[in-house]
DRENKE-110622 format. One line per 8 residues: number of its first residue (from 1); their letters; for each residue x, z, y of N, C-alpha, C. Coordinates in steps of 0.05 Angstrom, whole numbers, plus 5000, padded with zeros to 4 digits. Atoms other than C-alpha are relative to their C-alpha. Layout:
<rs>
NUM) A) X,Z,Y,X,Z,Y,X,Z,Y | ...
</rs>
This chain:
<rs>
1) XXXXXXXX) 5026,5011,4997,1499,7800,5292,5001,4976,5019 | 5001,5023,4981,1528,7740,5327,4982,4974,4989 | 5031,5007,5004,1469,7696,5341,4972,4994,4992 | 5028,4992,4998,1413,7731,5332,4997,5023,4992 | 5003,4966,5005,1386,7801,5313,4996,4991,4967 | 5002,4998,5030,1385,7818,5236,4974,4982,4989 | 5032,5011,5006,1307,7793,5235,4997,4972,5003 | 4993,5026,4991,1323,7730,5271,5019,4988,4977
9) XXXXXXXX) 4991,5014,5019,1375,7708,5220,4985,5005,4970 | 5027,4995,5031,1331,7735,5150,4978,4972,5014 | 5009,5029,4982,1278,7688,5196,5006,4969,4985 | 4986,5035,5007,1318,7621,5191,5003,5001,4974 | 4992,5006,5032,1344,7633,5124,4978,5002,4986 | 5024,4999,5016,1275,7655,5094,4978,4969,4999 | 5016,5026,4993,1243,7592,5127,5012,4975,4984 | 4989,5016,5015,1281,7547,5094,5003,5006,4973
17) XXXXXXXX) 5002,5001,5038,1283,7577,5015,4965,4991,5001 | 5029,4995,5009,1204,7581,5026,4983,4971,5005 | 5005,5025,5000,1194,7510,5054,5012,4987,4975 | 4983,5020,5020,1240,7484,4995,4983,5011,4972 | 5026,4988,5026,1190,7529,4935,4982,4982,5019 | 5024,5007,5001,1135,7500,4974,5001,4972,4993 | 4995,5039,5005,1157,7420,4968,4997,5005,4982 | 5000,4998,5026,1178,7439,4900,4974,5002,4990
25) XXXXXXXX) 5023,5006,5010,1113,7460,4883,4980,4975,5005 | 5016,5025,4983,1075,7412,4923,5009,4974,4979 | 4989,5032,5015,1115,7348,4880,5006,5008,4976 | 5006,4997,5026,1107,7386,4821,4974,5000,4993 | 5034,5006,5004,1032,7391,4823,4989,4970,5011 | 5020,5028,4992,1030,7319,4855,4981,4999,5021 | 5024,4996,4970,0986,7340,4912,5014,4991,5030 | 4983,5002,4983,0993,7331,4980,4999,5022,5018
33) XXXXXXXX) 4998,4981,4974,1006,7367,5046,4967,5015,5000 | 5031,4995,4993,0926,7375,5056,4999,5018,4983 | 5016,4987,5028,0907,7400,4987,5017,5025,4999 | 4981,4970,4993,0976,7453,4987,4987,5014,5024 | 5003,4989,4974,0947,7476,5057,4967,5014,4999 | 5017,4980,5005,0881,7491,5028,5001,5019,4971 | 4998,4978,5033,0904,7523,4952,5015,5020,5027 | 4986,4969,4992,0949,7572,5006,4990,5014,5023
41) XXXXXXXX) 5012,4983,4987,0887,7587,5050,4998,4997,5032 | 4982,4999,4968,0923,7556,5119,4981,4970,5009 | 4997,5024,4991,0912,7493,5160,5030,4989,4992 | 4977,5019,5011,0949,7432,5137,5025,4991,5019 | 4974,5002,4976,0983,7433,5214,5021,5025,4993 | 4981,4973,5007,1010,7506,5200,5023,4993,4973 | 4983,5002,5029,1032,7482,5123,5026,4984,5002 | 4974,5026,4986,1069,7424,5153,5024,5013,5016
49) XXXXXXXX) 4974,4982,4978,1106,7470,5204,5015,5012,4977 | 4980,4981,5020,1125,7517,5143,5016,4981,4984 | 4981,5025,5015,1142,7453,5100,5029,4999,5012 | 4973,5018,4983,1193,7430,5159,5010,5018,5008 | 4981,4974,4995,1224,7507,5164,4996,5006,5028 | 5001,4995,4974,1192,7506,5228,4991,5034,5009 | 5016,4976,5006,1155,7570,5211,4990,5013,4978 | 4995,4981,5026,1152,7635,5160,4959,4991,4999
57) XXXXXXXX) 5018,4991,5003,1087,7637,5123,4982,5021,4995 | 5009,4975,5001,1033,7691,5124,5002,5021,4971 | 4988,4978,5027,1043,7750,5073,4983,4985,4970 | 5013,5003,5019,0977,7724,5032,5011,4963,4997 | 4988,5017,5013,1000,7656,5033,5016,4994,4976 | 4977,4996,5016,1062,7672,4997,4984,5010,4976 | 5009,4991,5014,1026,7715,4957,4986,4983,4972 | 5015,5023,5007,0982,7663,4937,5008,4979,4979
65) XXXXXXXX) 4992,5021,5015,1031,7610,4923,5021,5019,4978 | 4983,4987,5026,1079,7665,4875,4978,5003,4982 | 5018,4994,5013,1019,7686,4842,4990,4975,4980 | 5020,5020,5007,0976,7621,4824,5021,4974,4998 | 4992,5025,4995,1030,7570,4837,5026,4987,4997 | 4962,5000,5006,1103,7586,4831,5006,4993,4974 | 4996,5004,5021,1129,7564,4769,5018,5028,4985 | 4984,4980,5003,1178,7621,4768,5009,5020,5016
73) XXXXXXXX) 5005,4976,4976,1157,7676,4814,5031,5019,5002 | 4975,4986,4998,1222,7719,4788,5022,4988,5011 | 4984,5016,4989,1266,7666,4805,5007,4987,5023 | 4997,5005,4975,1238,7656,4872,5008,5031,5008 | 4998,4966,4989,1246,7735,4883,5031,5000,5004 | 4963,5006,5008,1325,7732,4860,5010,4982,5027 | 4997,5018,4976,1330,7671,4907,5005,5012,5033 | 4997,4982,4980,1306,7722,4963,5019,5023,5007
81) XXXXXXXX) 4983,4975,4999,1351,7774,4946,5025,4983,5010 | 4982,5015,5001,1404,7721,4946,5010,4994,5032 | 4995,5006,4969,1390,7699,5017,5005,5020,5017 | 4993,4983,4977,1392,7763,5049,5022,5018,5000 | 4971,4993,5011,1450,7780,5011,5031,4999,5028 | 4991,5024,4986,1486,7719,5046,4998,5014,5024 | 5000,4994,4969,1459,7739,5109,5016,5029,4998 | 4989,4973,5007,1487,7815,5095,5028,4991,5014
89) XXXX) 4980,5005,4998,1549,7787,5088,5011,4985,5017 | 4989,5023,4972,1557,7735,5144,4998,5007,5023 | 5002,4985,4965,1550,7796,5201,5018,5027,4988 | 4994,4974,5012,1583,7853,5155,5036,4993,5009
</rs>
């Protein structure tokens, strides 16, 4: 668990697939920061933080954007499995 606890690395790695689905969507629908920040319910400061992996988004967020917005909800799921796989393996 060299640096950080199990939660702390899932954390980083989650922040970063979920900022990279949210651009994706975002420059697939053509919208901007603002308009993504109200389809997922948040302020456009919070969306921006999650954009730049600064910060995980809330459960219904996510929710939100797999549901109504993802292009390929299974594919972001896989993705997740994928990452914590990775992380599994990079303290095992």
């Amino acid at each position: 668990k060299e640096g950080g606890t199990m939660k702390e690395l899932y954390q980083e790695e989650l922040k970063k697939l979920i900022a990279s689905y949210f651009v994706m969507t975002r420059k697939t629908e053509n919208i901007s920061q603002n308009k993504m920040s109200e389809w997922l319910l948040i302020s456009e400061r919070s969306y921006v933080e999650i954009e730049h992996g600064h910060n995980l988004c809330n459960p219904i967020s996510l929710l939100i954007s797999l549901v109504y917005y993802c292009q390929d909800p299974l594919t972001f799921l896989e993705d997740v499995r994928k990452v914590l796989e990775r992380v599994n393996n990079s303290v095992a």
